[in-house]
N, C-alpha and C positions, 0 to 999 in steps of 0.2 A: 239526961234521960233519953232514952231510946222510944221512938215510934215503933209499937207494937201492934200490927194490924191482922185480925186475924181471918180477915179474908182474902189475905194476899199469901199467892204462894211463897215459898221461902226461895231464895235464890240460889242458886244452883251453878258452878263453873259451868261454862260451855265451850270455853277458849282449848280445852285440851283435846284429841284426837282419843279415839278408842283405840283399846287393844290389839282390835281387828286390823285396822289401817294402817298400822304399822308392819311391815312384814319382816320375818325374823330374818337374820343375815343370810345372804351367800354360803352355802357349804364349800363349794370352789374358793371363791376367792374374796370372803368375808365382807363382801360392799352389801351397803343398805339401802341401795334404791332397789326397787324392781316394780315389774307393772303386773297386773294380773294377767291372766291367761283366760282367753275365751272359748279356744278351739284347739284340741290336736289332736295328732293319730289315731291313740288308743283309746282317748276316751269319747270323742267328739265333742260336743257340747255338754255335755253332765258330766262327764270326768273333773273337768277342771275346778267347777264349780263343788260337787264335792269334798273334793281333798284339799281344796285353797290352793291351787296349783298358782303359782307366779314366775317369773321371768324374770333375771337379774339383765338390769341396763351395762352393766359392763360385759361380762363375760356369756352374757344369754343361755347360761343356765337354768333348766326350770326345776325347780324345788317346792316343797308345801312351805307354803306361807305363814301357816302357824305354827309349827315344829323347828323348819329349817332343815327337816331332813330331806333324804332319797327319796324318788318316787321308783324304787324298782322294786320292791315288794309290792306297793301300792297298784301298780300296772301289771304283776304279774297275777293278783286277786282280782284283780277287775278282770281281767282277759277270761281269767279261768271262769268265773260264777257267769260271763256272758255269753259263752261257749255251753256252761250246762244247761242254762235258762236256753238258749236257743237251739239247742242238739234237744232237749226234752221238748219242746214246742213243734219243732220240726217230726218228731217222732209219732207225735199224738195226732198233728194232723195227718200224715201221713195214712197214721192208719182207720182215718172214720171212711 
């Protein structure tokens, strides 16, 4: 017979990683380690964080972490909406 307590939570795995921290393979060259990304050109610090930007420890490619794909759509929509957002801001103060 089993101890059934019912003011005890139920137990739960916790030995396993989430889905998250795992990062999808290399599109280059299909290895599975990579590190996150903190900082780069196009996005500075919110880009990265965004898109799950990571960095394969082999070949140092950067790719979205949760996809595994290209970031060159991804940087080319970034670029554009922060070019409108700040061409529109610049324009407005401009003209008070």
């Amino acid at each position: 017979m089993t101890d059934l307590n019912p003011y005890r939570p139920p137990n739960a795995p916790l030995d396993h990683a989430s889905p998250e921290a795992v990062p999808a393979t290399c599109p280059k060259c299909g290895a599975t380690s990579a590190t996150k990304v903190s900082f780069n050109w196009w996005g500075g610090a919110l880009g990265p964080r965004l898109f799950s930007v990571v960095k394969c420890n082999q070949c140092k490619t950067q790719y979205n972490g949760k996809t595994g794909g290209k970031l060159t759509k991804i940087i080319v929509a970034y670029q554009v909406i922060a070019i409108v957002v700040f061409g529109t801001l610049f324009y407005y103060l401009r003209t008070l």
